[in-house]
NUROBA-229587 format. One record per residue: x, y, z of N, C-alpha, C, O in turn; residue number from 1. Coordinates in nm, 4 decimals. Atoms other than C-alpha are relative to their C-alpha. Layout:
<dovexs>
((X, Y, Z), (X, Y, Z), (X, Y, Z), (X, Y, Z), NUM)
...
</dovexs>
This chain:
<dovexs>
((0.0857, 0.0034, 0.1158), (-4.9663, -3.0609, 14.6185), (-0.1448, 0.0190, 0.0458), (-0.1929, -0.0058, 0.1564), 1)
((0.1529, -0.0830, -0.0200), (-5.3116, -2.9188, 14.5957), (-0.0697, -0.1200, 0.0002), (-0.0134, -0.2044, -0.0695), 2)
((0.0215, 0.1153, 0.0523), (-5.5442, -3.2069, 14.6171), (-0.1889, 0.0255, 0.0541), (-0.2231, 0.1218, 0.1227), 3)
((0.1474, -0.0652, -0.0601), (-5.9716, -3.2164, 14.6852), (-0.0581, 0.0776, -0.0108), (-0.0035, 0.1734, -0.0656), 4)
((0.1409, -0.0779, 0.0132), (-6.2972, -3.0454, 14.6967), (-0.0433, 0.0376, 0.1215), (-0.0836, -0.0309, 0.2154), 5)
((0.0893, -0.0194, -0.1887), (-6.4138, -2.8409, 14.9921), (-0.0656, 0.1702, -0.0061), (-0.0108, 0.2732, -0.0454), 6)
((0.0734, -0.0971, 0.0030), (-6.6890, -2.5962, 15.0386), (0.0709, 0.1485, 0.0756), (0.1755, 0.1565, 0.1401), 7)
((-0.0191, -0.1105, -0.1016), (-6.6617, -2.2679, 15.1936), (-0.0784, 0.1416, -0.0555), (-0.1613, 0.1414, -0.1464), 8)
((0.1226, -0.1191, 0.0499), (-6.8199, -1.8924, 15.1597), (0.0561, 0.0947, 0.0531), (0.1042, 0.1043, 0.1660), 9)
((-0.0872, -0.1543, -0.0073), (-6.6851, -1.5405, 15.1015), (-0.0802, 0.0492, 0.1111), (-0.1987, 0.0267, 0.1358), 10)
((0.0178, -0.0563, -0.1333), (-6.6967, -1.3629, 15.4094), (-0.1059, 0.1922, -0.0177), (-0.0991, 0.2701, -0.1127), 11)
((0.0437, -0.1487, -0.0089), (-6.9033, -1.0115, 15.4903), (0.0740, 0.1020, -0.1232), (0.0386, 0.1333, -0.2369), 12)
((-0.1350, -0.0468, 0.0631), (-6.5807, -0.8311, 15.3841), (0.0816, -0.0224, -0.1039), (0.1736, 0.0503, -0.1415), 13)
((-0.0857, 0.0556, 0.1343), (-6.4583, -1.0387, 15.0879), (0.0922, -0.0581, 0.0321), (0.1849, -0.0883, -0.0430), 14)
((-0.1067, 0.0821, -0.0304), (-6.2733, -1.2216, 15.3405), (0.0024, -0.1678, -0.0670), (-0.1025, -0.2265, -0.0406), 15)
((0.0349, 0.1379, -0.0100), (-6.2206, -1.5986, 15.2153), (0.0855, -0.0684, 0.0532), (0.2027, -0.0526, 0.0190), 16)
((-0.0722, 0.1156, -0.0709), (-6.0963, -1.8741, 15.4343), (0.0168, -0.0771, -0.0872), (-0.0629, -0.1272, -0.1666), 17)
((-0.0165, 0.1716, 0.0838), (-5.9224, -2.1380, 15.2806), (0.0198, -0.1005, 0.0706), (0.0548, -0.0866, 0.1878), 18)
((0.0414, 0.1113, -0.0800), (-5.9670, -2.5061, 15.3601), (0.1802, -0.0107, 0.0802), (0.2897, 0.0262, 0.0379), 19)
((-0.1361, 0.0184, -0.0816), (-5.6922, -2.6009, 15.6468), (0.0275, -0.0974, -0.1454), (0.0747, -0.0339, -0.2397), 20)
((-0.1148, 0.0870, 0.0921), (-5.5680, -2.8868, 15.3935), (0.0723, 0.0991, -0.1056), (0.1874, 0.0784, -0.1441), 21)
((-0.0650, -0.0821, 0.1281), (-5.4969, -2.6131, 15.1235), (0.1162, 0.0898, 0.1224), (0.2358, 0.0830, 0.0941), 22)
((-0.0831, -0.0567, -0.0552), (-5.3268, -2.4085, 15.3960), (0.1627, -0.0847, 0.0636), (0.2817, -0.0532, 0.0615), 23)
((-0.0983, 0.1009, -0.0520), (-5.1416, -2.7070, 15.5612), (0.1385, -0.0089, -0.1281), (0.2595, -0.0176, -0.1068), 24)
((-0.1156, 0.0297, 0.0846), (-4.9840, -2.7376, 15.1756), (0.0863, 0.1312, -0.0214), (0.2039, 0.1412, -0.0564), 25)
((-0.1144, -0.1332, 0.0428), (-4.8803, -2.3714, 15.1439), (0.1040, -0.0004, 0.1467), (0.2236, 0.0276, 0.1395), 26)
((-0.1247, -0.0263, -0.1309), (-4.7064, -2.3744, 15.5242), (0.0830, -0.1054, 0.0002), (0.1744, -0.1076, 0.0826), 27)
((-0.1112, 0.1253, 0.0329), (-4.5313, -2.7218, 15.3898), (0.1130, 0.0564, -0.1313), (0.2275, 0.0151, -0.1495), 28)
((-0.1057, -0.0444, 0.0992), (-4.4035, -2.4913, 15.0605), (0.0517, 0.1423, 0.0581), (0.1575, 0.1727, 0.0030), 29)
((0.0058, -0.1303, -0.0546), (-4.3842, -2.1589, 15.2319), (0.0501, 0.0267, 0.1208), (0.0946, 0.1359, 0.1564), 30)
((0.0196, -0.0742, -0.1618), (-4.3627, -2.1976, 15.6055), (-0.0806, 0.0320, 0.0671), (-0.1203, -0.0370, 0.1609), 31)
((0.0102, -0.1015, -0.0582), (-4.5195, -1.9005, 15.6871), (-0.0848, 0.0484, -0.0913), (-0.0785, 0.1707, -0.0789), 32)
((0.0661, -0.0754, 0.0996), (-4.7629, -1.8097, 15.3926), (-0.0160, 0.1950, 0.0744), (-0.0570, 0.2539, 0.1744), 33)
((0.0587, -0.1462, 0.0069), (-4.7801, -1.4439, 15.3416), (-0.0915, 0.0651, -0.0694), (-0.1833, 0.1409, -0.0382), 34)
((0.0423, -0.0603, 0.1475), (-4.8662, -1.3682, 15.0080), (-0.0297, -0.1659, -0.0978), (0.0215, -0.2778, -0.0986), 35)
((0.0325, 0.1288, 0.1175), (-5.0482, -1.5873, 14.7152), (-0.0116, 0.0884, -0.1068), (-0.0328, 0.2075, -0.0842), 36)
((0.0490, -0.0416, 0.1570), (-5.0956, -1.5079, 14.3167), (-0.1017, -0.0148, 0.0258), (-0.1018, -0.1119, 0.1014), 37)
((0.0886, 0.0157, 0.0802), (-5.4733, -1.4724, 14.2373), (0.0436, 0.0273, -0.1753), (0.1302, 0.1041, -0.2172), 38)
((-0.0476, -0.0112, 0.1277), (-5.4720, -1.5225, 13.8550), (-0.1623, -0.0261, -0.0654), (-0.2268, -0.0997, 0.0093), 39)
((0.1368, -0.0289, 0.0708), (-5.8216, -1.4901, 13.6385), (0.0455, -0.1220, -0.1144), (0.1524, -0.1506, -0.1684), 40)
((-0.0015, 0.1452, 0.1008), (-5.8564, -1.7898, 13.4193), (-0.1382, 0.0242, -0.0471), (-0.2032, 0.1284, -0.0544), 41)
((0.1371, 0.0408, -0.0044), (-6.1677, -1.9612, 13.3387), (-0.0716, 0.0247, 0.1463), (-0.1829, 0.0771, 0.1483), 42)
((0.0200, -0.0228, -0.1687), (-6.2112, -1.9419, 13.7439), (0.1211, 0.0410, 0.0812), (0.2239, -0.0229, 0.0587), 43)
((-0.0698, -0.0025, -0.0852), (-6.0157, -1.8013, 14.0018), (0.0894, -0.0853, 0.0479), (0.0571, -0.1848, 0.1127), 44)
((-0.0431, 0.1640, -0.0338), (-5.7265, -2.0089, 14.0472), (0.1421, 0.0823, 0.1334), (0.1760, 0.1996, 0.1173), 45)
((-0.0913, -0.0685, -0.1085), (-5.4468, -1.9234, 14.3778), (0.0967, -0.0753, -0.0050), (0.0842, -0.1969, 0.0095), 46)
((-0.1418, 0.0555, -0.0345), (-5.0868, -1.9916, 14.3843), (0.0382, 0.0825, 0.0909), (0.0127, 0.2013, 0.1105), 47)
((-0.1409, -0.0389, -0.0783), (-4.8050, -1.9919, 14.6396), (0.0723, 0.0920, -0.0583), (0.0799, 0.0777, -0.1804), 48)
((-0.1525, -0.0618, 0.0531), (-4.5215, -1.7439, 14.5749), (0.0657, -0.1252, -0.1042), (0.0018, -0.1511, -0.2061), 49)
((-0.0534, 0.1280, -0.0016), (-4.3290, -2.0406, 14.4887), (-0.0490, -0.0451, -0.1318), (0.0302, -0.0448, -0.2260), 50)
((0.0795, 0.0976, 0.1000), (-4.5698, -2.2189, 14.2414), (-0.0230, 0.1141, -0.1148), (0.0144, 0.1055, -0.2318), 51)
((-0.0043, -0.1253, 0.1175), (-4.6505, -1.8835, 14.0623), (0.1605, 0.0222, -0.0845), (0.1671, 0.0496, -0.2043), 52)
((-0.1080, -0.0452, 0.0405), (-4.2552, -1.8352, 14.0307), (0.0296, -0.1693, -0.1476), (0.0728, -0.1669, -0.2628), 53)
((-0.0473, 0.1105, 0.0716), (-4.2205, -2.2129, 13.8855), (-0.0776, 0.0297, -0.1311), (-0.0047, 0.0386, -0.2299), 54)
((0.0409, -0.0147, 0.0715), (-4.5187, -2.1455, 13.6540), (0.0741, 0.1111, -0.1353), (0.0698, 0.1193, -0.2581), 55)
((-0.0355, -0.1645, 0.1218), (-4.3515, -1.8070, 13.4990), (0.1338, -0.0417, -0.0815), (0.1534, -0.0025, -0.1965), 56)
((-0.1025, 0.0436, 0.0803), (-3.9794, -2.0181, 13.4439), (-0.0597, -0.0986, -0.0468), (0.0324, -0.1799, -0.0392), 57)
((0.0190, 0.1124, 0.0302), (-4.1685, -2.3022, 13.3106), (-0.0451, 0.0782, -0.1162), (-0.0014, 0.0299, -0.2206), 58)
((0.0246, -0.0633, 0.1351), (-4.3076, -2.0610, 13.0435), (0.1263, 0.0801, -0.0818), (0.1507, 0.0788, -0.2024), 59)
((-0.1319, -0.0486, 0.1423), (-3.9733, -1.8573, 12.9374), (0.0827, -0.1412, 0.0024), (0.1591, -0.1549, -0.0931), 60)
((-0.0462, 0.1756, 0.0881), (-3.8479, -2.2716, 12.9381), (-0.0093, -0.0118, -0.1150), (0.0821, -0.0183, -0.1972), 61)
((0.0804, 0.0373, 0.0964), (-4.1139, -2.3267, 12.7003), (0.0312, 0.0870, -0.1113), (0.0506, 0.0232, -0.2148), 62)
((-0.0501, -0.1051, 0.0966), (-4.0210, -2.0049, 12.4804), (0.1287, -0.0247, -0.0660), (0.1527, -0.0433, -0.1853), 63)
((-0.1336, 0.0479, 0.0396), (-3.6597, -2.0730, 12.5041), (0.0311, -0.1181, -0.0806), (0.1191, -0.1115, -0.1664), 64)
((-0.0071, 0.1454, 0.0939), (-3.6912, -2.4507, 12.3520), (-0.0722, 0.0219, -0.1256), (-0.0516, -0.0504, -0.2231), 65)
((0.0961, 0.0429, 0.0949), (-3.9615, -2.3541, 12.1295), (-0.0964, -0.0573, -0.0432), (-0.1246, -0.0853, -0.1597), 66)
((0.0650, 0.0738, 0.0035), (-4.2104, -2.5166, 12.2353), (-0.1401, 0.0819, 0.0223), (-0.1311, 0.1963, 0.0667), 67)
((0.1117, -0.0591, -0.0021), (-4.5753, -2.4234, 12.2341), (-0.0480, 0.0406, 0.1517), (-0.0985, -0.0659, 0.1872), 68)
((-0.0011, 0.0044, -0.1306), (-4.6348, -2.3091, 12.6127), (-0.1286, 0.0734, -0.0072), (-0.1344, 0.1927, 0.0227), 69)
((0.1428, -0.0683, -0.0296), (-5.0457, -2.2591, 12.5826), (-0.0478, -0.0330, 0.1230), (-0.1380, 0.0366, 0.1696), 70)
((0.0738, -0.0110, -0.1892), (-5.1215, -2.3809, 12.9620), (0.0727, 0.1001, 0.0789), (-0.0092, 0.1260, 0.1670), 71)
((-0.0716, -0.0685, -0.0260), (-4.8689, -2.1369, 13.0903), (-0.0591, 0.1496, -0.0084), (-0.0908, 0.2283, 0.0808), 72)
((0.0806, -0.0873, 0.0377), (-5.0121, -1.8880, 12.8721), (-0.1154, 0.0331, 0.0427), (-0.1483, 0.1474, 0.0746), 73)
((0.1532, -0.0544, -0.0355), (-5.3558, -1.9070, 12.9538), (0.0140, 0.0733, 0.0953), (-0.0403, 0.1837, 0.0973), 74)
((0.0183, -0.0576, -0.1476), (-5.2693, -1.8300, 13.3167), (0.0668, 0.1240, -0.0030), (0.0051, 0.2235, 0.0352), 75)
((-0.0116, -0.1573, -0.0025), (-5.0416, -1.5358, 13.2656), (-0.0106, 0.0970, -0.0679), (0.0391, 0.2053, -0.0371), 76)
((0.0238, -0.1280, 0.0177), (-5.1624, -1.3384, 13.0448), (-0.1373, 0.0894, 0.0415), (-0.1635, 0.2097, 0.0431), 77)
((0.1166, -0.0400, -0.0848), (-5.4744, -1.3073, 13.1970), (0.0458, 0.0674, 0.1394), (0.1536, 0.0298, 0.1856), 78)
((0.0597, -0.0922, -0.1111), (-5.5480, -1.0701, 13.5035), (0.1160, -0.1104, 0.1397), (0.1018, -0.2282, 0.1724), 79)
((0.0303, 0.0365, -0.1383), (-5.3505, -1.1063, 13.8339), (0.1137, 0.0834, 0.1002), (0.2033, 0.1614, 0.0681), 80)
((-0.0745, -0.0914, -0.0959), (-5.2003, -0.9761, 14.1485), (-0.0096, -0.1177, 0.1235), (-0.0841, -0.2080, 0.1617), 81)
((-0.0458, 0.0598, -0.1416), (-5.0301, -1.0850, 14.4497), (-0.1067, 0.0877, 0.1414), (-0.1307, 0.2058, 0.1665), 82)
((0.0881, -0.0204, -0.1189), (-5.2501, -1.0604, 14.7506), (0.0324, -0.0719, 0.1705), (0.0049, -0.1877, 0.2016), 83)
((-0.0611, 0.0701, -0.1578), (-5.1018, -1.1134, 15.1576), (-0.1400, -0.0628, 0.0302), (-0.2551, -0.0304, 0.0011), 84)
((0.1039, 0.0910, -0.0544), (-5.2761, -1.3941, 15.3286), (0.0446, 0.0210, 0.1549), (0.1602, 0.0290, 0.1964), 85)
((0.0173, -0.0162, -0.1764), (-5.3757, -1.3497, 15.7389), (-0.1041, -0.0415, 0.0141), (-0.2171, -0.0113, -0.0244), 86)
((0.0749, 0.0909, -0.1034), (-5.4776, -1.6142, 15.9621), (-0.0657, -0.0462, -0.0903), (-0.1860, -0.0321, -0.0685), 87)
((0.0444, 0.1077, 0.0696), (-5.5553, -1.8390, 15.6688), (-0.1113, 0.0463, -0.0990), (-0.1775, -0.0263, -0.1731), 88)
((0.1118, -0.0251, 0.0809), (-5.7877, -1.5964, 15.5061), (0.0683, 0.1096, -0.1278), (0.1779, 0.1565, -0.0970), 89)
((-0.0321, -0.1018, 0.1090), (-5.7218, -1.3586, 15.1840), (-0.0939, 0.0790, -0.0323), (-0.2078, 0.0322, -0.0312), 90)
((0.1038, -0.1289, 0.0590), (-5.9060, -1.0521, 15.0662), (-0.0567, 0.0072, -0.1626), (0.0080, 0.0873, -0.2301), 91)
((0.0146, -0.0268, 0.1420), (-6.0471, -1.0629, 14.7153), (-0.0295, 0.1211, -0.0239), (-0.1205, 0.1898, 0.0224), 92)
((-0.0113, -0.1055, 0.0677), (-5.9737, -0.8083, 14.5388), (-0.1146, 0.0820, -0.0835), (-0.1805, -0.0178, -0.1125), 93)
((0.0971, -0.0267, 0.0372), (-6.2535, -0.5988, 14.3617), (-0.0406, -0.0060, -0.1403), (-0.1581, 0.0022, -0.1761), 94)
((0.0080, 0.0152, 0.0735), (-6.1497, -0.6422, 14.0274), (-0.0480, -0.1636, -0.0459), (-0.1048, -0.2012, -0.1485), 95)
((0.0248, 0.1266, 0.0030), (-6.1782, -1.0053, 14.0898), (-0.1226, -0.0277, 0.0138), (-0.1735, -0.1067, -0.0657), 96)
((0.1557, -0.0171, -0.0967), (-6.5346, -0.9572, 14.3054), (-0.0791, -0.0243, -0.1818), (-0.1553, -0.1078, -0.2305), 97)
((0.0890, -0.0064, 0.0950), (-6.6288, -0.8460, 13.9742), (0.0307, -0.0626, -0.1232), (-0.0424, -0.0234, -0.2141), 98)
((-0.0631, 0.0703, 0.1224), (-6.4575, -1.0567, 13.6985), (-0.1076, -0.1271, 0.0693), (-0.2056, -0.1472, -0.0025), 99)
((0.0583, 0.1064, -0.0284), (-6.6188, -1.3612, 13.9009), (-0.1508, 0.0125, -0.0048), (-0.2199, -0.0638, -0.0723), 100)
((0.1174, -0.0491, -0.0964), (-6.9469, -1.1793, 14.0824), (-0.0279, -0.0882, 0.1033), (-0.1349, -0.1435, 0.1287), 101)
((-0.0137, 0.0260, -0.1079), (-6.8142, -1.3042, 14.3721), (-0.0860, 0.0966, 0.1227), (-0.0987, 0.2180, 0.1070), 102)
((0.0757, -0.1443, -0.0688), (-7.0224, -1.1239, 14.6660), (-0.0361, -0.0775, 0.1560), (-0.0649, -0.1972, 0.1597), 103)
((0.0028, 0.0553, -0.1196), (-7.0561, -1.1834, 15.0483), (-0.1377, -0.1121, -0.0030), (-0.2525, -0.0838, -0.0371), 104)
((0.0846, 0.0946, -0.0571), (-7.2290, -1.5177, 15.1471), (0.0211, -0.0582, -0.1120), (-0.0083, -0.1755, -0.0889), 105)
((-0.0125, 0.1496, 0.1147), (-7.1644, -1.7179, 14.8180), (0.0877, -0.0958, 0.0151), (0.2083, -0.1038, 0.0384), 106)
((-0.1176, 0.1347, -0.0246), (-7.0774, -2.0438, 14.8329), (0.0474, -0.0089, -0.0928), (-0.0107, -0.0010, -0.2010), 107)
((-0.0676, 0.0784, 0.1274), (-6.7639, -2.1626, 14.6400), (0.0259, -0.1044, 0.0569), (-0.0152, -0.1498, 0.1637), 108)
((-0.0781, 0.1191, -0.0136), (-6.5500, -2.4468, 14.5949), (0.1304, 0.0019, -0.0123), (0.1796, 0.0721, -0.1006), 109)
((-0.1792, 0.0049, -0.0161), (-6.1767, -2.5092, 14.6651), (-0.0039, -0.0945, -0.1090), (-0.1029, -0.1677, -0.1075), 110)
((-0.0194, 0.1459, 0.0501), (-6.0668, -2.7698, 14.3976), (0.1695, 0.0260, -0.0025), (0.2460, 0.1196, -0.0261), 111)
((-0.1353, 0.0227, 0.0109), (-5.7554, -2.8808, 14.4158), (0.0940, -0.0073, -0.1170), (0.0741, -0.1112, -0.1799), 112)
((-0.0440, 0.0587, 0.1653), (-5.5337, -2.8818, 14.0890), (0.1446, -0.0136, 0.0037), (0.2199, 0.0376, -0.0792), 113)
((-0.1563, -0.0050, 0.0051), (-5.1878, -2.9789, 14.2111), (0.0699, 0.1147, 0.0313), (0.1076, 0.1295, 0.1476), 114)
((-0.1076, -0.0914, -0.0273), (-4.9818, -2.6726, 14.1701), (-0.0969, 0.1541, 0.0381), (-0.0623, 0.2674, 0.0718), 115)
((0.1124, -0.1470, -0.0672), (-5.2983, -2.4237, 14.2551), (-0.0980, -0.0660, 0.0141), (-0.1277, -0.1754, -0.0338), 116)
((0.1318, 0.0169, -0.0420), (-5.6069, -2.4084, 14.4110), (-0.0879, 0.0572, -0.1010), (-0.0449, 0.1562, -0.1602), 117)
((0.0911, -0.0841, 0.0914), (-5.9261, -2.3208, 14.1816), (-0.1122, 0.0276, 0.0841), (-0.1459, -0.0605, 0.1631), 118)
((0.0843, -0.0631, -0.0620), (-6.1987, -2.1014, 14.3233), (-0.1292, -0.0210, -0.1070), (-0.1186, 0.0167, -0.2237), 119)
((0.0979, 0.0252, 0.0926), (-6.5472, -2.2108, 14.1742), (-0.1355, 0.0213, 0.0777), (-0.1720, -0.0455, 0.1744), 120)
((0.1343, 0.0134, -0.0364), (-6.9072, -2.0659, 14.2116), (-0.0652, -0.1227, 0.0754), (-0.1259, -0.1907, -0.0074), 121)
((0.0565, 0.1585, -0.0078), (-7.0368, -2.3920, 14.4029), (-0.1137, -0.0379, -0.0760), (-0.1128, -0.1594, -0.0561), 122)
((0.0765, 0.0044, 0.0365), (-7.3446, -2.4076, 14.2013), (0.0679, -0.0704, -0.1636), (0.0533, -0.1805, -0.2167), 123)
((-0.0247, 0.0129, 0.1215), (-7.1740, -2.3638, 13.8749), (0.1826, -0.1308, -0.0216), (0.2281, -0.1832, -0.1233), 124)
((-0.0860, 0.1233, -0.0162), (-6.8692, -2.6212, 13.9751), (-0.0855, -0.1531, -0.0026), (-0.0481, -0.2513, -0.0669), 125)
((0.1034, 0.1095, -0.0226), (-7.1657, -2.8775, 14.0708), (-0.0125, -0.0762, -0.1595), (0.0285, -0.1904, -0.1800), 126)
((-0.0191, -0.0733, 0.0981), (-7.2211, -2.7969, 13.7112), (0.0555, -0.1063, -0.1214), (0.0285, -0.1911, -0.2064), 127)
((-0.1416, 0.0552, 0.1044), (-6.9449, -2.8946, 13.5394), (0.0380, -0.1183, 0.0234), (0.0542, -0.2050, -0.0624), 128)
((-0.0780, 0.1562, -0.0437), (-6.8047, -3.1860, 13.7729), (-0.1720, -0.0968, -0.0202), (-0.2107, -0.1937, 0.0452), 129)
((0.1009, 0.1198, 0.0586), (-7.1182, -3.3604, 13.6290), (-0.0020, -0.0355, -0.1126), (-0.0753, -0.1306, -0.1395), 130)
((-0.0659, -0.0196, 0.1490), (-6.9915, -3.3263, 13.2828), (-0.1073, 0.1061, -0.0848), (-0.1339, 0.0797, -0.2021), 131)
((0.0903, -0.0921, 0.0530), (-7.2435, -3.0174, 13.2060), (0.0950, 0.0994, -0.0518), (0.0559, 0.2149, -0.0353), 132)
((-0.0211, -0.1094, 0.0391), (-6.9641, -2.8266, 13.0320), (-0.0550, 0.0663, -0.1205), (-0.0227, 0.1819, -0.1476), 133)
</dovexs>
């Protein structure tokens, strides 16, 4: 489980490192991370293989019973693609670069949210986790 707050900063290249604890949890569900979901939300949020797959039967669940499945929703019908992860770092994508205005040297924030990680401007996370929504 995803858990915590930890700085870090897109690379030259659009490389971003993620925090060892976030990695430690994908090589405890994974192994071997290869590949993660980015998914466009309100912020950048990253799933496992794994956690993306639970999210997608947890929504035709929700369909199948009849039940209203709007957290589900939010996340997939919005924007996303599978992206391989090497040596703990991932490439953001350009559609993302620019859905966020993500751009080399900005600091974000990892937050932890259980079943994904969320990617947050650090400025504009600061922000919010003060109750400035």
């Amino acid at each position: 489980m995803f858990t915590g707050q930890f700085a870090g900063e897109i690379g030259r290249w659009g490389n971003m490192p993620l925090p060892e604890k976030h990695i430690a949890v994908l090589r405890e569900e994974e192994h071997e991370p290869r590949s993660m979901f980015l998914v466009a939300g309100e912020t950048l949020a990253i799933y496992s293989d794994k956690a993306f797959g639970r999210l997608v039967f947890g929504l035709a669940d929700s369909l199948l019973k009849g039940e209203d499945p709007i957290e589900p929703v939010r996340h997939l019908v919005s924007i996303h693609e599978q992206v391989k992860s090497k040596a703990g770092k991932i490439k953001i994508p350009r559609k993302f670069k620019e859905i966020y205005g993500f751009e080399a040297g900005m600091e974000v924030c990892f937050v932890g949210c259980g079943e994904y990680v969320e990617v947050w401007e650090r400025r504009e996370w600061e922000r919010r986790s003060r109750g400035g929504l």
